[in-house]
Biopython code that builds the backbone (N, CA, C, O; Angstrom):
import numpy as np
from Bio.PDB.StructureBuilder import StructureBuilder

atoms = [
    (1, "UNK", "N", (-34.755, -7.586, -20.550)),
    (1, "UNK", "CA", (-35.104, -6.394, -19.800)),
    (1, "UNK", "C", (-36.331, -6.735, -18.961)),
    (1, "UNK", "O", (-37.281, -7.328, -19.473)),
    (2, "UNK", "N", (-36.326, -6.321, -17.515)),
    (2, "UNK", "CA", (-37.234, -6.785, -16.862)),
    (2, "UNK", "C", (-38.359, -6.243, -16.845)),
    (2, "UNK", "O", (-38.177, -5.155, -17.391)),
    (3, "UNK", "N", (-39.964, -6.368, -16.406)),
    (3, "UNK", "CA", (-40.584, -5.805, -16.818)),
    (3, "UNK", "C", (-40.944, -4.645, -16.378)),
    (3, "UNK", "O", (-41.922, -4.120, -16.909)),
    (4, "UNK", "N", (-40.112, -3.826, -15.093)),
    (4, "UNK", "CA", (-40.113, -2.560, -14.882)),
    (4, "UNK", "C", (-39.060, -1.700, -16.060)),
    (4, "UNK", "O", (-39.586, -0.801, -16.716)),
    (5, "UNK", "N", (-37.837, -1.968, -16.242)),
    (5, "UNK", "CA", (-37.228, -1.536, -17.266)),
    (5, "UNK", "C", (-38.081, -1.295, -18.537)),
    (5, "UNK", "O", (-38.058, -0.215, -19.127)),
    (6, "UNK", "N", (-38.841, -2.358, -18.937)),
    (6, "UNK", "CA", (-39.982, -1.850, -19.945)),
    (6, "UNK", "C", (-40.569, -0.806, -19.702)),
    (6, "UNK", "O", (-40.579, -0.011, -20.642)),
    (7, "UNK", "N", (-41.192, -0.419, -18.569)),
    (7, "UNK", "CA", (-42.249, 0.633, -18.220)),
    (7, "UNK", "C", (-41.570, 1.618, -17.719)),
    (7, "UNK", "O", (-42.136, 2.373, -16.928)),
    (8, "UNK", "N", (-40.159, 1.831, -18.084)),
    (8, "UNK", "CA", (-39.703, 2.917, -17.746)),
    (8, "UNK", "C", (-38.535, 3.219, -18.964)),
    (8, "UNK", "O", (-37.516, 3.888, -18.789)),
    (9, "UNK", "N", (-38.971, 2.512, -20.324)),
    (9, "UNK", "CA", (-38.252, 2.763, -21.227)),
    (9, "UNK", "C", (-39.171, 3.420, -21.630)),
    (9, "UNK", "O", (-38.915, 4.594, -21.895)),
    (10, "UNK", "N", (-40.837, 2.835, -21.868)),
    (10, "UNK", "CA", (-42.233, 3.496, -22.343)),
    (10, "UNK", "C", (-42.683, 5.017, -21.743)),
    (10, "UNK", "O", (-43.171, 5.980, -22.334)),
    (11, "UNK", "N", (-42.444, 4.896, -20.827)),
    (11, "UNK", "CA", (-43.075, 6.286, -19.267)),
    (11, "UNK", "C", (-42.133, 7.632, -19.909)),
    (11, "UNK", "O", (-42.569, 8.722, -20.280)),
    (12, "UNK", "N", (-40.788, 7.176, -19.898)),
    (12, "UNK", "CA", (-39.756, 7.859, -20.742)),
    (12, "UNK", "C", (-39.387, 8.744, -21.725)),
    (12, "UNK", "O", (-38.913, 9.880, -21.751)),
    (13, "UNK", "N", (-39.801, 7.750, -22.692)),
    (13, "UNK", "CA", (-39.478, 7.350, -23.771)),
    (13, "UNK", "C", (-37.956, 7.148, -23.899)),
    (13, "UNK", "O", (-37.376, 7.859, -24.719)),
    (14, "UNK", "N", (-37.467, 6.536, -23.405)),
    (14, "UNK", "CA", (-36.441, 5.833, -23.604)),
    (14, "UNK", "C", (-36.025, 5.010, -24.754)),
    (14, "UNK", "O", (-36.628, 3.939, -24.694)),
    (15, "UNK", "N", (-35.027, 5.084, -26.057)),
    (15, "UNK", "CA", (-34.514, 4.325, -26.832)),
    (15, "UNK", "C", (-34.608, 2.866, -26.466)),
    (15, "UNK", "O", (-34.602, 2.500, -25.291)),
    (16, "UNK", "N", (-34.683, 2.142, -27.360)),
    (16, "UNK", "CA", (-34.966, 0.464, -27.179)),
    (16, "UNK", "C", (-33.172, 0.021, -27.328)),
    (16, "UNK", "O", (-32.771, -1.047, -26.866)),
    (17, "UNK", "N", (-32.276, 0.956, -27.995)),
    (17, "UNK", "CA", (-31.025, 0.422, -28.020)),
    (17, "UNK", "C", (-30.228, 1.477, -27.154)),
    (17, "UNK", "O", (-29.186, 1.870, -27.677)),
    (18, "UNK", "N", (-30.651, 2.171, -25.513)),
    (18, "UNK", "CA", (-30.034, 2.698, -24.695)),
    (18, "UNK", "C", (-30.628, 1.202, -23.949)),
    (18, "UNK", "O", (-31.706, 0.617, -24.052)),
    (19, "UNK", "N", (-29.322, 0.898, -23.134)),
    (19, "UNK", "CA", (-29.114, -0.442, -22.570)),
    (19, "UNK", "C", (-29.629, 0.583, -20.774)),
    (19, "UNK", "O", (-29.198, 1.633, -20.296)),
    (20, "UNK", "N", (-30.090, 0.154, -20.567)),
    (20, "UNK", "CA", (-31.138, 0.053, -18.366)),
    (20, "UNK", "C", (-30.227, -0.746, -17.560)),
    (20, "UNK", "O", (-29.517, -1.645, -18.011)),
    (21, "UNK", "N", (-30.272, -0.436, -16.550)),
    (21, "UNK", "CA", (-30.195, -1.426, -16.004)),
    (21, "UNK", "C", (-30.431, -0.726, -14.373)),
    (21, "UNK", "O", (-30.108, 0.445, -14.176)),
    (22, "UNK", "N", (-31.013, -1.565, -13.285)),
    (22, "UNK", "CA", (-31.032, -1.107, -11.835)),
    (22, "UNK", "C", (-29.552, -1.732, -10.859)),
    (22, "UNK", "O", (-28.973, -2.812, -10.743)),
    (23, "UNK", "N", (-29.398, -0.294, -10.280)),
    (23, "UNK", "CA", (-28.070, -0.660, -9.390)),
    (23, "UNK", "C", (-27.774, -1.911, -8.614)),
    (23, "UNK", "O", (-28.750, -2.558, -8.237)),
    (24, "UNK", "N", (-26.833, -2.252, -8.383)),
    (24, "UNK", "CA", (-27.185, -3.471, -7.461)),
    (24, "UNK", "C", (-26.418, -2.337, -5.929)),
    (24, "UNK", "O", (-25.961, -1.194, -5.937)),
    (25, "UNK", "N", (-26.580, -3.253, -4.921)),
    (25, "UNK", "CA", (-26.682, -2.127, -3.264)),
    (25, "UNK", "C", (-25.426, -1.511, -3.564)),
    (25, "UNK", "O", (-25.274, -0.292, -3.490)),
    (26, "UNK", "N", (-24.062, -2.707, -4.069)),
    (26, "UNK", "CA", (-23.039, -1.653, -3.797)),
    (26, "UNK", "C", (-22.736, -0.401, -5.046)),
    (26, "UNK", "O", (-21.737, 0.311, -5.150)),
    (27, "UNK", "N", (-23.403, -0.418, -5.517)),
    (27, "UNK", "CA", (-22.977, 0.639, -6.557)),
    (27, "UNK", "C", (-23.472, 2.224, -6.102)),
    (27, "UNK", "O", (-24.436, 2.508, -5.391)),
    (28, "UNK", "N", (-22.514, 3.139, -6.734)),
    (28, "UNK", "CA", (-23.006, 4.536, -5.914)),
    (28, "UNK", "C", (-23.429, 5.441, -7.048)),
    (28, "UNK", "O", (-22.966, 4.765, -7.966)),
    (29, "UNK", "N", (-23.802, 6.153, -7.454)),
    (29, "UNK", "CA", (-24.230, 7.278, -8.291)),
    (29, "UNK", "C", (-23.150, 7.803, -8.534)),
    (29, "UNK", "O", (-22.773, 7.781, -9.706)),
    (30, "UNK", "N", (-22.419, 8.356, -7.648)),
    (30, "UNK", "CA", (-21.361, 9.591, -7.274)),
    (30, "UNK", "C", (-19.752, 8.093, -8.605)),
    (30, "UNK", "O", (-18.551, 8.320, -8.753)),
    (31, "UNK", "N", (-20.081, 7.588, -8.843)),
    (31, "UNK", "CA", (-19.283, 6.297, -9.245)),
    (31, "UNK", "C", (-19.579, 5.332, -9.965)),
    (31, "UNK", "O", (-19.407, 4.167, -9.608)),
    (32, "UNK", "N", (-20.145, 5.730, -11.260)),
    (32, "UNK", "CA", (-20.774, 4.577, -11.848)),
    (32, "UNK", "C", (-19.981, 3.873, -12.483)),
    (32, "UNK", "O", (-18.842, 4.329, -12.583)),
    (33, "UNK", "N", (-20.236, 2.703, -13.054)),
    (33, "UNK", "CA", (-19.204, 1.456, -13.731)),
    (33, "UNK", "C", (-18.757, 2.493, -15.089)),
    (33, "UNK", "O", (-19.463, 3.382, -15.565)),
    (34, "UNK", "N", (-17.099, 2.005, -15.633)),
    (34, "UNK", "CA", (-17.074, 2.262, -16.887)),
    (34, "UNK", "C", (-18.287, 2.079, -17.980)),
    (34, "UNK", "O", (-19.041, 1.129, -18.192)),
    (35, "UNK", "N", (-18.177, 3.282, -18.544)),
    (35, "UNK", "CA", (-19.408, 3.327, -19.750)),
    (35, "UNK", "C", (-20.384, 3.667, -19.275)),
    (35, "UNK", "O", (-21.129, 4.246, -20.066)),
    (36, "UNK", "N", (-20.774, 3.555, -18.196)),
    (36, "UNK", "CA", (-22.397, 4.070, -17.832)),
    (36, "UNK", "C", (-22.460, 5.225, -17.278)),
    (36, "UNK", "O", (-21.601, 5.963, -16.796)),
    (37, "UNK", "N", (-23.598, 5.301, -17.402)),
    (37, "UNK", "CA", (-24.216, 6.972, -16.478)),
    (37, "UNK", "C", (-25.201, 6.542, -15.785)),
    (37, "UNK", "O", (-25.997, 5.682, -16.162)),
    (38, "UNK", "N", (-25.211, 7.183, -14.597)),
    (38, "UNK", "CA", (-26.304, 7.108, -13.193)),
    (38, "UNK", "C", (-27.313, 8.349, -13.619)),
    (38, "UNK", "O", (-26.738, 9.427, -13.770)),
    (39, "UNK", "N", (-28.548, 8.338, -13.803)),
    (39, "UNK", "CA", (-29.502, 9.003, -13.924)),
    (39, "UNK", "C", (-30.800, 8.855, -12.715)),
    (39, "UNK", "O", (-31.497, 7.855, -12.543)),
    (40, "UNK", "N", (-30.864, 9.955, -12.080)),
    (40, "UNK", "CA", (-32.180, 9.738, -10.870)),
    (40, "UNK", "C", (-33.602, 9.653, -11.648)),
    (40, "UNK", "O", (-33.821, 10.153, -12.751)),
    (41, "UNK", "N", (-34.539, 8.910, -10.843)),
    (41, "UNK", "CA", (-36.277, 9.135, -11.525)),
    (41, "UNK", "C", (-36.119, 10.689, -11.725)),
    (41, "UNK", "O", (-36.134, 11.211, -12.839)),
    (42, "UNK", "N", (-35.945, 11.471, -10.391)),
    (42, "UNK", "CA", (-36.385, 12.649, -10.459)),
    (42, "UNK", "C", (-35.906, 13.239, -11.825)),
    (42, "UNK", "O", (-36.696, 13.856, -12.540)),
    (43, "UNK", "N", (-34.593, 13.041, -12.179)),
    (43, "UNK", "CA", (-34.092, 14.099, -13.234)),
    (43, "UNK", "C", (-35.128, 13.685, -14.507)),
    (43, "UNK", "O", (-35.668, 14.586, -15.148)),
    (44, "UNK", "N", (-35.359, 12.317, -14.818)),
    (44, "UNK", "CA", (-36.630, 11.911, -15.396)),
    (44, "UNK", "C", (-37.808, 12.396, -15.758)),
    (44, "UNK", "O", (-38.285, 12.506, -16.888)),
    (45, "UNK", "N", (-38.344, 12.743, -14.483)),
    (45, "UNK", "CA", (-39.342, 13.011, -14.213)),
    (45, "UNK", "C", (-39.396, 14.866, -14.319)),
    (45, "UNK", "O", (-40.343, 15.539, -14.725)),
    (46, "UNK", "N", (-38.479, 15.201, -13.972)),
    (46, "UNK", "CA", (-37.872, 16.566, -14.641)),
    (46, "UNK", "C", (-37.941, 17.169, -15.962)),
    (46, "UNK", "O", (-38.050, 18.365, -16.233)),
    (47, "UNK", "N", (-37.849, 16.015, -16.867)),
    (47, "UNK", "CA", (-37.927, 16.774, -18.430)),
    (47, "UNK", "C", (-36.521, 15.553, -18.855)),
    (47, "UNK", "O", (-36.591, 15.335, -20.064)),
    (48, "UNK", "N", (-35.707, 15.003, -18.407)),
    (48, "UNK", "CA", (-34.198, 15.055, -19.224)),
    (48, "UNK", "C", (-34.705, 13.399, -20.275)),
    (48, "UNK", "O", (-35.279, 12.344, -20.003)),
    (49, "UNK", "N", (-34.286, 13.812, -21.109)),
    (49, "UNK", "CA", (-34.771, 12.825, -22.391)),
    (49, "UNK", "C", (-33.401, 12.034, -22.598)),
    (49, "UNK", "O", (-32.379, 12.394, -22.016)),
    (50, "UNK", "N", (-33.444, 10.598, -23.724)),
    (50, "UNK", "CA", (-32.148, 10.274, -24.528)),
    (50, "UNK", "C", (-32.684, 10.241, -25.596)),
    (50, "UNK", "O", (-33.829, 10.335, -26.038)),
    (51, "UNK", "N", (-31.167, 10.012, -26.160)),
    (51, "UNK", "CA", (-30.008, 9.900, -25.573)),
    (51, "UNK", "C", (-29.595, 11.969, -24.761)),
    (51, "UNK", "O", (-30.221, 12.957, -25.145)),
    (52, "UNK", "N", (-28.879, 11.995, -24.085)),
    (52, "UNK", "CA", (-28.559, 13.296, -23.583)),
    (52, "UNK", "C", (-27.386, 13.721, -24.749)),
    (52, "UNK", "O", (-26.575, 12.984, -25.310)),
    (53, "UNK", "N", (-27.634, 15.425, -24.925)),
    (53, "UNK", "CA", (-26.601, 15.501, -25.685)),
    (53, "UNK", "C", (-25.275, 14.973, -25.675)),
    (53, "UNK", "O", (-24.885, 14.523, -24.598)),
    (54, "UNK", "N", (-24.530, 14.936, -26.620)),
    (54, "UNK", "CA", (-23.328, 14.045, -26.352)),
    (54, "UNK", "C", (-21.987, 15.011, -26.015)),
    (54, "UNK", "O", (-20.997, 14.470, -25.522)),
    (55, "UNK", "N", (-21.984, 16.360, -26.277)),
    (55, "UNK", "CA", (-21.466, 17.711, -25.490)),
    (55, "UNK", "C", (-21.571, 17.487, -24.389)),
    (55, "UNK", "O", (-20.526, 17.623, -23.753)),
    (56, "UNK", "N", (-22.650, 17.105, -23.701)),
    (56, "UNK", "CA", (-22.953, 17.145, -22.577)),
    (56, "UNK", "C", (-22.259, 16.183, -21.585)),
    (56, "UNK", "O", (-21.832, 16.461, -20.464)),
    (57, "UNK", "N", (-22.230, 14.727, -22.371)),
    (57, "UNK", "CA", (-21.757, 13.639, -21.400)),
    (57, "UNK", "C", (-20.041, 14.051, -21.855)),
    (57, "UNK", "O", (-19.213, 13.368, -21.252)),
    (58, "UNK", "N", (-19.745, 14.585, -22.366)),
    (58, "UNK", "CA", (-18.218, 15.009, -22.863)),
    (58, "UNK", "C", (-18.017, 15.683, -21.836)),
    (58, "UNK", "O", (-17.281, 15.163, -20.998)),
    (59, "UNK", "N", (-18.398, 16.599, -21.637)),
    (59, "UNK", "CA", (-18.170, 17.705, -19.762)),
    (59, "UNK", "C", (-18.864, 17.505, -19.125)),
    (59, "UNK", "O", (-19.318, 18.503, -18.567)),
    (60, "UNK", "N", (-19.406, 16.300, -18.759)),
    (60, "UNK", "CA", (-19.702, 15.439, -17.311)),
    (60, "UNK", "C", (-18.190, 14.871, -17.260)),
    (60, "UNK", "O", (-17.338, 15.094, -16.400)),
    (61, "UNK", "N", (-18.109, 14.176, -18.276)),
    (61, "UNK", "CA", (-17.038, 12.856, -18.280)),
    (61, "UNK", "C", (-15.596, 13.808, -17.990)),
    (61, "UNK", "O", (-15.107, 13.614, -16.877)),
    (62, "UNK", "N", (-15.048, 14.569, -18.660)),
    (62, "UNK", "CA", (-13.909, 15.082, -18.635)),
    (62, "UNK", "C", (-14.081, 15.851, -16.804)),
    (62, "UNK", "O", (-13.282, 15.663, -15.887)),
    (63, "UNK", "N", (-15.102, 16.527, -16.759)),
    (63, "UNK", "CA", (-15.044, 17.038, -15.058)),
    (63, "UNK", "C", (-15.041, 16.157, -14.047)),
    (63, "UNK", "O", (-14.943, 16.462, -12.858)),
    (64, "UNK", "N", (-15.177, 14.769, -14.605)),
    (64, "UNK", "CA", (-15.608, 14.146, -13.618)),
    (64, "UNK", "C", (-16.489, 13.866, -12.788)),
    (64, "UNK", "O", (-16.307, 13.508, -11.625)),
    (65, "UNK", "N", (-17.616, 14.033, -13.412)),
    (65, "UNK", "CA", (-18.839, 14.286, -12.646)),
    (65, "UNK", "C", (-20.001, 13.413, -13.605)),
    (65, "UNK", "O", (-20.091, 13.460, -14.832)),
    (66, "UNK", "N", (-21.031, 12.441, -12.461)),
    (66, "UNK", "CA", (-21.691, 11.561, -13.095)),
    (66, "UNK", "C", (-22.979, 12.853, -13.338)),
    (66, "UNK", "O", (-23.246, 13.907, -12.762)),
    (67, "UNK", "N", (-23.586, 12.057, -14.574)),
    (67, "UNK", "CA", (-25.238, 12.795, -14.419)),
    (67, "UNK", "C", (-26.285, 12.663, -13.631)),
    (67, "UNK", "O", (-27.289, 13.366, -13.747)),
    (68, "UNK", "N", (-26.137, 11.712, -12.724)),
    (68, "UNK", "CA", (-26.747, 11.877, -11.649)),
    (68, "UNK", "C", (-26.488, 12.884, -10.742)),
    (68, "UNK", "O", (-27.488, 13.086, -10.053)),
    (69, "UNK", "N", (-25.278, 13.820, -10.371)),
    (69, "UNK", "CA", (-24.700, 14.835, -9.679)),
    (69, "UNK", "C", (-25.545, 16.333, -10.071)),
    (69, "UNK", "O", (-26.115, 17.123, -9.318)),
    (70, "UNK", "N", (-25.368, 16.353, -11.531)),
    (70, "UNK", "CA", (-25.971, 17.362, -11.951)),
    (70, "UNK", "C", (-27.776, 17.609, -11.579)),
    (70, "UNK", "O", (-28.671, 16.774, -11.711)),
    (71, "UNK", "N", (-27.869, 18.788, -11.174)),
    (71, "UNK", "CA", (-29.401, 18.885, -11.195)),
    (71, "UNK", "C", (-30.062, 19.324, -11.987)),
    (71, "UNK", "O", (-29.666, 20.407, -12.420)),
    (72, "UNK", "N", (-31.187, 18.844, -12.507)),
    (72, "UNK", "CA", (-32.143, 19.218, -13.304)),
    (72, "UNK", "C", (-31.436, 20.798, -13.952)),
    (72, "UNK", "O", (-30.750, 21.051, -14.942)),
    (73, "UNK", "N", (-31.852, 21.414, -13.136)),
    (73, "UNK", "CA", (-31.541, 22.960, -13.343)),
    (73, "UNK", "C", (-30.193, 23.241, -13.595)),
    (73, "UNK", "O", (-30.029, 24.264, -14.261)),
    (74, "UNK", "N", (-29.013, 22.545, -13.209)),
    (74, "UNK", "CA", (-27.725, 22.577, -13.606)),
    (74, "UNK", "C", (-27.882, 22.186, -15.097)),
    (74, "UNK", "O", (-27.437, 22.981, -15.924)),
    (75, "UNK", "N", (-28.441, 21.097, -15.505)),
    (75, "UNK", "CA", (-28.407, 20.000, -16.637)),
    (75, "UNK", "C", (-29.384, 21.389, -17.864)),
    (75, "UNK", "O", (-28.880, 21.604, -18.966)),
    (76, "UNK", "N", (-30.286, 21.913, -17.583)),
    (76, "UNK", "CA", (-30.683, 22.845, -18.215)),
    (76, "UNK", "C", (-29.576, 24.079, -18.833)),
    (76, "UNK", "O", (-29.413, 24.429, -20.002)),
    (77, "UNK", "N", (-28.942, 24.545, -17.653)),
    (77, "UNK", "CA", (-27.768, 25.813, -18.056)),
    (77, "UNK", "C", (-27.494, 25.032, -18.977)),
    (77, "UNK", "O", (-27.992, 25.252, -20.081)),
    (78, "UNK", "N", (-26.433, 23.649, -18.739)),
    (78, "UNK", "CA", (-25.325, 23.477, -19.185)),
    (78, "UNK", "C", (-25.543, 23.079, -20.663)),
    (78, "UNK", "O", (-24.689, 23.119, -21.549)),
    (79, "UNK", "N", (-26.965, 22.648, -20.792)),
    (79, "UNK", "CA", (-27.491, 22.365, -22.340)),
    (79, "UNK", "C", (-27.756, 23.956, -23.215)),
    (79, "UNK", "O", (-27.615, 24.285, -24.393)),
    (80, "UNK", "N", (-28.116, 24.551, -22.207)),
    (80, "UNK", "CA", (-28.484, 26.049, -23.080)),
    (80, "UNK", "C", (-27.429, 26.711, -22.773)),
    (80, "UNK", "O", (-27.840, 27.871, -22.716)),
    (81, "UNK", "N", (-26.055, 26.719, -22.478)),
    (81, "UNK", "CA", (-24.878, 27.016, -22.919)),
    (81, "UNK", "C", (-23.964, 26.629, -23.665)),
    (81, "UNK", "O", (-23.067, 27.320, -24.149)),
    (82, "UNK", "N", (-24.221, 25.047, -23.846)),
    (82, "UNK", "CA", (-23.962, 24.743, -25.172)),
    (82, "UNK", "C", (-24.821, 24.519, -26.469)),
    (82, "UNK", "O", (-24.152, 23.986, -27.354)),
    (83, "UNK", "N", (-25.922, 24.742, -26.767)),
    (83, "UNK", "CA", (-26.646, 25.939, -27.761)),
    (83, "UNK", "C", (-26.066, 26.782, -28.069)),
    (83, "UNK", "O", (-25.644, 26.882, -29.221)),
    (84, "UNK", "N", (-25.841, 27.709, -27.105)),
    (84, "UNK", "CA", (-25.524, 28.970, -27.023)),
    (84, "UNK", "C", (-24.148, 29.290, -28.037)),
    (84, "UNK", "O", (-24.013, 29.937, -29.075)),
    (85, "UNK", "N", (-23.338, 28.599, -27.293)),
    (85, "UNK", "CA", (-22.064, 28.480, -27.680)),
    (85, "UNK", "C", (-21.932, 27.979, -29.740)),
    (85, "UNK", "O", (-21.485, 28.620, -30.691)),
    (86, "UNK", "N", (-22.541, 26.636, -29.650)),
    (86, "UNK", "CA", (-22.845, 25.984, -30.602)),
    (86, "UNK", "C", (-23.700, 27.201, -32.073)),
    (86, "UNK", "O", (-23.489, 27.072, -33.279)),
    (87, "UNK", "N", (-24.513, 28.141, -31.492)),
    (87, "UNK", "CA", (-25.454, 29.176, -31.981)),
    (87, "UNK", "C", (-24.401, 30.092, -32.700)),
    (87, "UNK", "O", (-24.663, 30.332, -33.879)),
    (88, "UNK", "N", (-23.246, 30.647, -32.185)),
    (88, "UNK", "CA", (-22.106, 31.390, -31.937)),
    (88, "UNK", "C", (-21.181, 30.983, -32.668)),
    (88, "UNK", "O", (-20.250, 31.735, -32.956)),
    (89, "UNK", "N", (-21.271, 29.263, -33.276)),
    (89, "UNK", "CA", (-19.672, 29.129, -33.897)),
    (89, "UNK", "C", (-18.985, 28.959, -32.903)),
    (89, "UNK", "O", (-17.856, 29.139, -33.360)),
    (90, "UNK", "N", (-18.859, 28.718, -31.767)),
    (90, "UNK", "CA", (-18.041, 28.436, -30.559)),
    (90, "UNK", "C", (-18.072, 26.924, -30.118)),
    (90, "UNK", "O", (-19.019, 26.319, -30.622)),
    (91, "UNK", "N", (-17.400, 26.297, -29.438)),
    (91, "UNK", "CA", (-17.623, 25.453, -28.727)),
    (91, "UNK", "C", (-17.656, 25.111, -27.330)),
    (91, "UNK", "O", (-16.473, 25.114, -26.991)),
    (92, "UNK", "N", (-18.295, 24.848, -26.435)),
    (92, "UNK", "CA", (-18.366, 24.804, -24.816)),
    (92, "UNK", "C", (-17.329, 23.955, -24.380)),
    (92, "UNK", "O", (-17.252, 22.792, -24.774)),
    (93, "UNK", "N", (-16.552, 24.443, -23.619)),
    (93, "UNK", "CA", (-15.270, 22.980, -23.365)),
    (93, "UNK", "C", (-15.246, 23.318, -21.618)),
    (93, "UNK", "O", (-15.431, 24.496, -21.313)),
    (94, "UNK", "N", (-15.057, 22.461, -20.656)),
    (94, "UNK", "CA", (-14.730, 22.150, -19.504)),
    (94, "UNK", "C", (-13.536, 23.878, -19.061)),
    (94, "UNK", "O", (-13.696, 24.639, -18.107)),
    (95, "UNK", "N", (-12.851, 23.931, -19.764)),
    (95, "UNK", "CA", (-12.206, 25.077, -19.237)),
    (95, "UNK", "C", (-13.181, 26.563, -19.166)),
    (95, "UNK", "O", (-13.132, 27.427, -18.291)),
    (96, "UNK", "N", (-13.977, 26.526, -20.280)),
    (96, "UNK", "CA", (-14.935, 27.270, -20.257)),
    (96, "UNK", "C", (-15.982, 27.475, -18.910)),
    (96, "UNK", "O", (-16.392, 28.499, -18.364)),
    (97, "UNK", "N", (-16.183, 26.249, -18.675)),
    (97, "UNK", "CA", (-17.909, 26.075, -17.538)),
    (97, "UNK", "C", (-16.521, 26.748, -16.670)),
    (97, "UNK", "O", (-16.533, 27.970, -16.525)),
    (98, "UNK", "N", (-15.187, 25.864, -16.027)),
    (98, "UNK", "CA", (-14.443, 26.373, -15.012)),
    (98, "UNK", "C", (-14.214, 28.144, -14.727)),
    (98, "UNK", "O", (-14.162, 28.679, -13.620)),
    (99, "UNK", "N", (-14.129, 28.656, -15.739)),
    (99, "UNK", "CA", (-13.705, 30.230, -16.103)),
    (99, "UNK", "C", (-15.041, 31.004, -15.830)),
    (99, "UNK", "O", (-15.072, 32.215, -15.608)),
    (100, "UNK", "N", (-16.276, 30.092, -15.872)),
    (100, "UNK", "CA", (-17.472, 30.959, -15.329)),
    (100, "UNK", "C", (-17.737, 30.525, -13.940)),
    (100, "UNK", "O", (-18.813, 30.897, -13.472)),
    (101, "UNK", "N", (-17.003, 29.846, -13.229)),
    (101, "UNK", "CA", (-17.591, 29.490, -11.906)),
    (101, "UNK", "C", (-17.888, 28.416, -11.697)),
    (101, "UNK", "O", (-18.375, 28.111, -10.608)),
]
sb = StructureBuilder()
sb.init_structure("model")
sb.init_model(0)
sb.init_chain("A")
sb.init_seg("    ")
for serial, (resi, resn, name, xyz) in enumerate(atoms, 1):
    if name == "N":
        sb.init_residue(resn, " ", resi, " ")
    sb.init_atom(name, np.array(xyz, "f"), 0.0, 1.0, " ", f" {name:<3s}", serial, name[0])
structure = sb.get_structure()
């Protein structure tokens, strides 16, 4: 791990066994490699911690949508609706977020 990846596992707090890595030019956010997730500084720098709930990357992944797409403030609802849900005995599923908009 290079030595910015260090200082942005520390700055973080980033897990030592969540694997980093920086894009190379052709890679896009909107498209990340199997297995990975695209995360911006900003959302970072925002509050969003790891690992991210795993509800969460479940309806990124099934919508199709990287976590880099989501904004801060999207990434907030969608965690305190599945609380919510989770609070309730319910579970949050992709047909659900669709049925609210």
């Amino acid at each position: 791990m290079g030595n910015s990846l260090i200082i942005l596992h520390k700055n973080f707090h980033i897990p030592n066994d969540v694997v980093t890595t920086f894009p190379k030019r052709s890679d896009r956010a909107g498209l990340p490699p199997p297995m990975y997730l695209t995360v911006s500084e900003t959302s970072l720098r925002a509050g969003l911690h790891f690992p991210p709930p795993v509800k969460l990357v479940k309806i990124l992944t099934r919508c199709g949508v990287s976590l880099s797409q989501f904004s801060y403030r999207a990434m907030s609802v969608t965690v305190g609706l599945i609380t919510l849900f989770r609070d309730r005995g319910a579970i949050l599923t992709p047909e659900h977020l669709s049925w609210m908009g």
